[in-house]
C-alpha positions as CSV (number, residue, x, y, z in Angstrom):
1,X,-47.2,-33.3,8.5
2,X,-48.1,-36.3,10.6
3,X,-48.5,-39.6,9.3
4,X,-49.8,-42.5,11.8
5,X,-52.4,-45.2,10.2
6,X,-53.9,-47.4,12.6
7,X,-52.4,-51.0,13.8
8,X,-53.4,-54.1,12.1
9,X,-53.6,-56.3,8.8
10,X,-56.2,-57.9,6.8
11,X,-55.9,-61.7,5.9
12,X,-53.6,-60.8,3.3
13,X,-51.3,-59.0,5.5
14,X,-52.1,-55.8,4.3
15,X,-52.3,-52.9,7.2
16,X,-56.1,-52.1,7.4
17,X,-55.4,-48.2,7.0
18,X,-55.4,-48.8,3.0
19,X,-58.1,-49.2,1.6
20,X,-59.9,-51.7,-1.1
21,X,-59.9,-49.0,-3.7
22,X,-55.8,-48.1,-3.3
23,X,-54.9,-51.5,-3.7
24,X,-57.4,-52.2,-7.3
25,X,-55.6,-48.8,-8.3
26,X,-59.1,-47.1,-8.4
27,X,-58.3,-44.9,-5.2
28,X,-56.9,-42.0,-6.2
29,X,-53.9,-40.2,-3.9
30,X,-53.0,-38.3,-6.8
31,X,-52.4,-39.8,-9.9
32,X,-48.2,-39.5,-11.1
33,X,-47.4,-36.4,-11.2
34,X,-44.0,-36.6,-12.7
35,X,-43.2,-36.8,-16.5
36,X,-40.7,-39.1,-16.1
37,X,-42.9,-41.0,-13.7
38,X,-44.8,-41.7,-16.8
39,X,-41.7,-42.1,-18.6
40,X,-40.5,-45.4,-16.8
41,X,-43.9,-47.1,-16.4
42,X,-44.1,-47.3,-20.0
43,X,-40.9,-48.4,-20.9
44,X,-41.3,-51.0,-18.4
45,X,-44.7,-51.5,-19.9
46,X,-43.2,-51.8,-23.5
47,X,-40.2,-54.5,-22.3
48,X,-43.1,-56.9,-21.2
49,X,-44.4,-58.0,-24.7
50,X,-47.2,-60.0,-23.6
51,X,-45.4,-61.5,-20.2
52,X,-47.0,-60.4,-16.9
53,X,-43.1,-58.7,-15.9
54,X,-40.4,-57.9,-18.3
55,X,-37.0,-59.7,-17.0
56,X,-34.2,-57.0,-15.4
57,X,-31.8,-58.2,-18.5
58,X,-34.2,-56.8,-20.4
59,X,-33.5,-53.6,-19.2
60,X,-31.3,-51.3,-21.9
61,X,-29.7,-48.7,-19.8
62,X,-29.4,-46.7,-22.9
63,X,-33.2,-46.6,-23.4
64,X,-33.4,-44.5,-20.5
65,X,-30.1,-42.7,-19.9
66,X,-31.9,-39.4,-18.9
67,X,-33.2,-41.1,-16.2
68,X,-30.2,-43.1,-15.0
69,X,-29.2,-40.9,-11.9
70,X,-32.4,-41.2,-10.4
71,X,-33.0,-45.0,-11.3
72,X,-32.7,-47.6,-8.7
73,X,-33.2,-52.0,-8.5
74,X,-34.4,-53.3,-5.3
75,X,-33.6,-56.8,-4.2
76,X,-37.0,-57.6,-2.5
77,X,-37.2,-61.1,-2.6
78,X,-37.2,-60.5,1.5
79,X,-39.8,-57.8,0.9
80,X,-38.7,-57.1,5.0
81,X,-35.2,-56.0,3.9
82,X,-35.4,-55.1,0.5
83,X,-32.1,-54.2,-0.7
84,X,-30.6,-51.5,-3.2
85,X,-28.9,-53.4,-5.7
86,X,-28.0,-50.4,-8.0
87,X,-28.8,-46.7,-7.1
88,X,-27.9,-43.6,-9.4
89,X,-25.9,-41.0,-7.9
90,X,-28.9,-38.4,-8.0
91,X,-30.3,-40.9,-5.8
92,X,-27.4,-41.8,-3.3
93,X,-26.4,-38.2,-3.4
94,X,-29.9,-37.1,-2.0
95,X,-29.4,-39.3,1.3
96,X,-25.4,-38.6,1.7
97,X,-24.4,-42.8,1.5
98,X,-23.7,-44.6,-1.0
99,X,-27.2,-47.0,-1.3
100,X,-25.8,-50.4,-2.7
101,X,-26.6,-53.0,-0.5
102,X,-28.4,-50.9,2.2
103,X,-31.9,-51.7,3.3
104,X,-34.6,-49.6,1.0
105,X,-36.8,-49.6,4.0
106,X,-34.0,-48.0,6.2
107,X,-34.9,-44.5,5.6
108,X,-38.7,-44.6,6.5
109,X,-40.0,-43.7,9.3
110,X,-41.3,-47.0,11.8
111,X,-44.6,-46.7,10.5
112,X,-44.0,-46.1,7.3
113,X,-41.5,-49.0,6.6
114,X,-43.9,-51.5,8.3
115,X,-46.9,-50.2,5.3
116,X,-44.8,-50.5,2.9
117,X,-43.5,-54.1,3.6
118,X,-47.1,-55.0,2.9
119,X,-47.2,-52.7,-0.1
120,X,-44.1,-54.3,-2.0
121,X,-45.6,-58.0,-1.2
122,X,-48.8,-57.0,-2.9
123,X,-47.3,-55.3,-5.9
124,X,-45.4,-58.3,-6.7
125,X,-48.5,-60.1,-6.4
126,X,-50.1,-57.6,-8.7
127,X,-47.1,-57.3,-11.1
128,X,-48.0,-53.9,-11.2
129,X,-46.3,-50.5,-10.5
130,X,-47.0,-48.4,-7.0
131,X,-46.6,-45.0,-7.2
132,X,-45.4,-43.7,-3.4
133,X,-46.1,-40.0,-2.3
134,X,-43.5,-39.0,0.4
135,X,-42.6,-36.1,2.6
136,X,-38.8,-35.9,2.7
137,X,-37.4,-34.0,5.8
138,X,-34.3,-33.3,6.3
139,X,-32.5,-33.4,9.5
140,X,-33.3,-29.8,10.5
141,X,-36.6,-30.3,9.6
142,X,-36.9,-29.0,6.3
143,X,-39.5,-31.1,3.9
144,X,-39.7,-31.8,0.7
145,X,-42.9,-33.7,-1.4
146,X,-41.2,-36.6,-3.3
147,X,-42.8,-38.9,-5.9
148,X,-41.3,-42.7,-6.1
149,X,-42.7,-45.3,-8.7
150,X,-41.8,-48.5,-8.4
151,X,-42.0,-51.2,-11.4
152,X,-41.9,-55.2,-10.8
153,X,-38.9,-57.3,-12.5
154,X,-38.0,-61.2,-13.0
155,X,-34.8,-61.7,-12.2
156,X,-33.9,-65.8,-14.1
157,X,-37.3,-67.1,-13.0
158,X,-41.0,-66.5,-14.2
159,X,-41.5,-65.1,-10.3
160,X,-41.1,-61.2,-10.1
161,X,-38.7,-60.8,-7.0
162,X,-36.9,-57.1,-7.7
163,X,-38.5,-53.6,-8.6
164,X,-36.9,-50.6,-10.6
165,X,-37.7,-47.4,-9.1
166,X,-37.7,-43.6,-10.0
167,X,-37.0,-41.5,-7.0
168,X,-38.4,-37.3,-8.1
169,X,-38.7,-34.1,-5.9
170,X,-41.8,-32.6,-7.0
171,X,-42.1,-28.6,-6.6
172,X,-39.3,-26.9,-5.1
173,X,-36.2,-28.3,-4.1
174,X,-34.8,-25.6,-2.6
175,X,-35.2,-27.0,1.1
176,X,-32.4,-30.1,-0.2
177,X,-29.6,-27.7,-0.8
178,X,-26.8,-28.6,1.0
179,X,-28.7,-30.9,2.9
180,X,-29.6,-34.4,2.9
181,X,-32.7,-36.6,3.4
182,X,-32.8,-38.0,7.2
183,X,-36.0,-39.8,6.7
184,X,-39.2,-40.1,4.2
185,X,-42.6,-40.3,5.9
186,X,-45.3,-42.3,3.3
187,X,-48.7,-39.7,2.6
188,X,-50.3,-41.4,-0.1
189,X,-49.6,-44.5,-2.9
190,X,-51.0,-46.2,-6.2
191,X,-51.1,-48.8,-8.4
192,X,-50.7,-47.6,-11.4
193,X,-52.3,-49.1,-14.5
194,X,-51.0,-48.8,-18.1
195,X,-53.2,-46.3,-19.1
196,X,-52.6,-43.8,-16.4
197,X,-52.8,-40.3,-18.0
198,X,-50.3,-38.4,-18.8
199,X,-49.7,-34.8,-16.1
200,X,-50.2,-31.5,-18.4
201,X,-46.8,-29.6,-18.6
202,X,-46.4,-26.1,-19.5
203,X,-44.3,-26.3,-23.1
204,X,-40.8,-24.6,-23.1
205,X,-40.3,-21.4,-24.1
206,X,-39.6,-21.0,-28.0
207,X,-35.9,-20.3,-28.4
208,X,-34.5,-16.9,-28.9
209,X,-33.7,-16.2,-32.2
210,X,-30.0,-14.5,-33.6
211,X,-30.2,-11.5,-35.8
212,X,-29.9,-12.8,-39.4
213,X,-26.0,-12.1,-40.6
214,X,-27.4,-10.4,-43.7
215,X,-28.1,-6.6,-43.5
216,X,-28.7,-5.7,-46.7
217,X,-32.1,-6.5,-48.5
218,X,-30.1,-7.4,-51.9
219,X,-26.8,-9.1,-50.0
220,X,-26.5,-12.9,-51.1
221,X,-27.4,-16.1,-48.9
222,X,-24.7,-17.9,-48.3
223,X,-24.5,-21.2,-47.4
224,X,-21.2,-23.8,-46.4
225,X,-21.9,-27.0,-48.2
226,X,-19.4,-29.9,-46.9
227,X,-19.0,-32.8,-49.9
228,X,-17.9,-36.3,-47.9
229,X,-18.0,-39.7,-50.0
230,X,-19.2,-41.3,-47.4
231,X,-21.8,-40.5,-43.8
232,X,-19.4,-38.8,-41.1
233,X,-19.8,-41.7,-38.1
234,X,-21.4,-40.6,-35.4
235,X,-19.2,-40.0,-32.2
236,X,-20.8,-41.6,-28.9
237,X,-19.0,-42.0,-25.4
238,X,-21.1,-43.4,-22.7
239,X,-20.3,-41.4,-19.4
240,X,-18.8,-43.2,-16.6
241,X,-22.2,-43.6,-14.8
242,X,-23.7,-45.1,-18.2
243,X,-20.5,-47.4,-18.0
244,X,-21.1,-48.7,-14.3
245,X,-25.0,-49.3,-15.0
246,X,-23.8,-51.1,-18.2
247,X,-21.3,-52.9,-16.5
248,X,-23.8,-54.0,-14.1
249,X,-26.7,-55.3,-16.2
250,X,-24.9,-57.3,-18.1
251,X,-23.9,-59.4,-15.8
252,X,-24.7,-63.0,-16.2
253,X,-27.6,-64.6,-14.3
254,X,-26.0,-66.4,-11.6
255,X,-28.0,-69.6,-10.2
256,X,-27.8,-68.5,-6.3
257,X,-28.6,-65.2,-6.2
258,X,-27.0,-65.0,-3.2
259,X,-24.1,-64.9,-5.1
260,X,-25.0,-61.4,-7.0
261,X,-22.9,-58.3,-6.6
262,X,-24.9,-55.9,-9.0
């Protein structure tokens, strides 16, 4: 699927090939498609309680621990080298490196990369989320559609300067096994507004009941009652990603960025 927009920007250095309408978030390439697509914008939406962009020490790991393999920050105060600050390993594990401290823009194609410099300037202009819709292809060629939302962050200053993003196969992922991603090639994006509506999802299937114990219509019901004086605490043991993502937001704000390991 080839993917080549025209040369050149507008004044506001934004490549010519996207339209008026994408960047008001009225042009439609598909609106999110993923639940948990949905899932992030409006935490990030909720953390922002009346400020234009919630802070990334905001950001309670725990609040979205389903999501934490897939999650990623990007350092894109150079929005020319925007840099992986934190990947998951859902995320890392789908491009065969380890991402911290590579170049976001690194693994799309020429074109690509050069659309969505522009892209990350003007969603930070925005403070609003871009939804991306990528083909994935692998390096014999096999493709994949992939979904990435990306979510504007303060990082110690009223400026937004760093994004969270949700990286998502959508469909079959069958093509990624044992393989990695050599390179994504951008086929659509939006800016997404808060009240984006939700995809329709078929509900689970209702769980498959056990034969009751009882047999006979006259047998008794019987029941184990446990008597404790006081509530049993709850047992909680963060895994070790849950740890490391922890570890890493709470790290104190240093003055010179430069200066920041997470």
């Amino acid at each position: 699927m080839a993917f080549a927009p025209p040369c050149g920007k507008n004044d506001a250095g934004v490549p010519n090939w996207i339209s008026s309408e994408w960047l008001s978030g009225r042009g439609l390439v598909g609106a999110m498609k993923h639940k948990n697509s949905h899932l992030l914008v409006g935490y990030w939406a909720r953390l922002r309680k009346g400020r234009e962009v919630p802070d990334q020490v905001d950001i309670d790991p725990r609040a979205i621990k389903r999501l934490l393999s897939q999650v990623f920050i990007l350092d894109a105060a150079n929005v020319a080298k925007p840099v992986y600050r934190l990947a998951g390993t859902t995320t890392c594990d789908r491009f065969g490196i380890e991402l911290r401290g590579t170049d976001f823009l690194a693994h799309w194609e020429p074109q690509s990369a050069v659309a969505l410099a522009s892209l990350l300037r003007h969603a930070l202009r925005l403070r609003q989320p871009l939804c991306l819709l990528a083909i994935g292809v692998t390096p014999d060629n096999e493709m994949v559609e992939i979904e990435t939302v990306l979510v504007p962050l303060s990082f110690g200053s009223d400026e937004p300067t760093r994004f969270m993003g949700l990286m998502q196969i959508l469909g079959d992922a069958t093509p990624l096994t044992g393989r990695i991603i050599a390179f994504e090639r951008l086929v659509g994006l939006k800016f997404i507004r808060e009240d984006e509506p939700q995809p329709a999802f078929e509900p689970p299937a209702p769980p498959v009941l056990r034969p009751a114990l009882r047999t006979h219509p006259k047998a008794p019901h019987l029941r184990l009652v446990v008597s404790r004086s006081e509530p049993e605490p709850a047992q909680y043991e963060p895994d070790e990603t849950l740890k490391r993502v922890l570890a890493a937001f709470n790290e104190p704000v240093p003055r010179d960025d430069s200066k920041l390991v997470s």
